[in-house]
N, C-alpha and C positions, 0 to 999 in steps of 0.2 A: 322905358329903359333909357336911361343919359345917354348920351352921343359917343361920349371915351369909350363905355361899358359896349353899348354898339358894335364900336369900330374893331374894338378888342373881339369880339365873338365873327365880324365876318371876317376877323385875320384867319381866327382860328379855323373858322371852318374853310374858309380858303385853301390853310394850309392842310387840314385832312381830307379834303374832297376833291383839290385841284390836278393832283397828279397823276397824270396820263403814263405809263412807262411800256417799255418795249414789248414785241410779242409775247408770246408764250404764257407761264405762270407769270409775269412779272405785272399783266396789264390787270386795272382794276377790274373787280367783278362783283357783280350785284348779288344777294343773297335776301330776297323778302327785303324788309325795311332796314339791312345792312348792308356793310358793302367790303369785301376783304382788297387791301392793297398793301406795295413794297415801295418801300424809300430806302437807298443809301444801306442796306444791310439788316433794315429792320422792317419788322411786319407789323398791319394795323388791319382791327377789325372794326368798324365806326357805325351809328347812328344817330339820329337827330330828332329834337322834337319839335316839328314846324319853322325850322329853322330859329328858336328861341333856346335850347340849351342842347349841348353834344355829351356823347357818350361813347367809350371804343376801351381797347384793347390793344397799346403797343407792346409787342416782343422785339428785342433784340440782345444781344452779349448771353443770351443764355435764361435770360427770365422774361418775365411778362409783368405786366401793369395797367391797373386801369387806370383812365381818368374821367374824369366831368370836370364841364363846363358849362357854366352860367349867365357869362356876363356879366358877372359882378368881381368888382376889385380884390386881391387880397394882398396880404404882407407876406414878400417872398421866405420860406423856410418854413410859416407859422404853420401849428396843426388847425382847422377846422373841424368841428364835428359833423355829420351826415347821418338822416337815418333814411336807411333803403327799405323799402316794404317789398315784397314776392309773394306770393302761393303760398312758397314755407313761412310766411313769417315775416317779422319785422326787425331791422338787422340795424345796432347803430356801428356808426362808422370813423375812424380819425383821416380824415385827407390832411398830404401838405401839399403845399399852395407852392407850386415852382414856377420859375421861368422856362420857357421854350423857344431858341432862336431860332427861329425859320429866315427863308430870304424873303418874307414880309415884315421882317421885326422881333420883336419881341412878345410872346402872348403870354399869359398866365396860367395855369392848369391848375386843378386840384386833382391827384393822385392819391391811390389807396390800391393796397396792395391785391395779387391773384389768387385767389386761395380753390383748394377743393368745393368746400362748401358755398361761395361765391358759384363758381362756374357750373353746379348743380343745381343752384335755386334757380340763377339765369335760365339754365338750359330746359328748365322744367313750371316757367311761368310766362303765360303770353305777353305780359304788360308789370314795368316795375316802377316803381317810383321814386324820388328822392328829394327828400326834404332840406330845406337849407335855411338855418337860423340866421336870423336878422339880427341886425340892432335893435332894431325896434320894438322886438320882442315876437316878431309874426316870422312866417316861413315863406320863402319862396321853392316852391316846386316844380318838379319836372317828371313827367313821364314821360316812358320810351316802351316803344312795342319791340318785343323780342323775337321776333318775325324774320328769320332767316340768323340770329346770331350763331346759332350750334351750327351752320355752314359756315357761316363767314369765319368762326376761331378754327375752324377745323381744316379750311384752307390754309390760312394765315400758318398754323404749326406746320403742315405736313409742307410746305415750301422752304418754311426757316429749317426745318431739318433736315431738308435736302441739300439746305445751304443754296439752291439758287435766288435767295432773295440777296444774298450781298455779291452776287455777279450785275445788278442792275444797277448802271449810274444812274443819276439825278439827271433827268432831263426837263428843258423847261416844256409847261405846257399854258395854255388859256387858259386861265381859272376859272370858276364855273364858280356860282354865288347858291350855296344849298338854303341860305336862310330868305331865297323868294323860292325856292323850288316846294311845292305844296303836293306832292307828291305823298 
């Protein structure tokens, strides 16, 4: 992996792994090989594969969204394609490729929306995959064990609609680096 592509993946996981917040519902919590937490009014449900590519679930203003992330550059706004494989099935997919300003910068994402049928193959496959087409003509892959997500999204909702996730400021914490953690 290049060095930018790199640095760009431990912003990101920086910024979805780093944040410590206050008692109560608001502190992160482990769920199998996910982890449900609250930032600034919005909730996230995240996982990772060996520290090499990330996957989650942010909720906030009323909807939800996924994204992944790879490591790899893209052109902000552009669609990329994705195909997701599960239990049910093999799913392709349009990500766009947005910006994300955390207080480490700026990171990349690829987003693709929440749907029913998404959160039922997740919830109903131990391990999914997602392919990501190259230039080159080859794929770069990622899998993720689904090993605690149906906790981790289920936390995440029932706080956002309690509305005690936008009672939590942003507080700083030690960042924690999940792309050594081999867990």
């Amino acid at each position: 992996m290049r060095g930018d592509a790199m640095q760009r993946l431990i912003v990101t996981a920086t910024l979805i792994f780093s944040v410590v917040l206050s008692a109560g519902a608001q502190e992160r919590a482990q769920h199998g090989d996910w982890v449900s937490q609250f930032l600034d009014g919005r909730g996230e449900a995240s996982t990772h594969e060996n520290g090499m590519s990330l996957l989650g679930m942010l909720c906030g203003d009323g909807s939800c969204r996924y994204y992944f992330a790879n490591g790899l550059d893209c052109e902000p706004s552009a669609n990329y394609p994705l195909m997701l494989t599960t239990d049910v099935g093999a799913v392709p997919l349009e990500a766009v490729c947005e910006p994300m300003t955390t207080a480490n910068g700026e990171v990349m994402l690829y987003w693709f929306a929440e749907t029913p049928y998404l959160n039922d193959a997740f919830a109903k496959t131990p391990v999914i995959g997602i392919a990501f087409p190259l230039t080159n003509g080859g794929f770069k892959t990622s899998k993720f064990s689904m090993n605690g997500f149906a906790e981790a999204v289920e936390r995440m909702v029932n706080v956002m609609q309690e509305g005690k996730a936008s009672d939590a400021p942003l507080e700083e914490a030690a960042p924690t680096d999940p792309l050594n953690d081999q867990t």
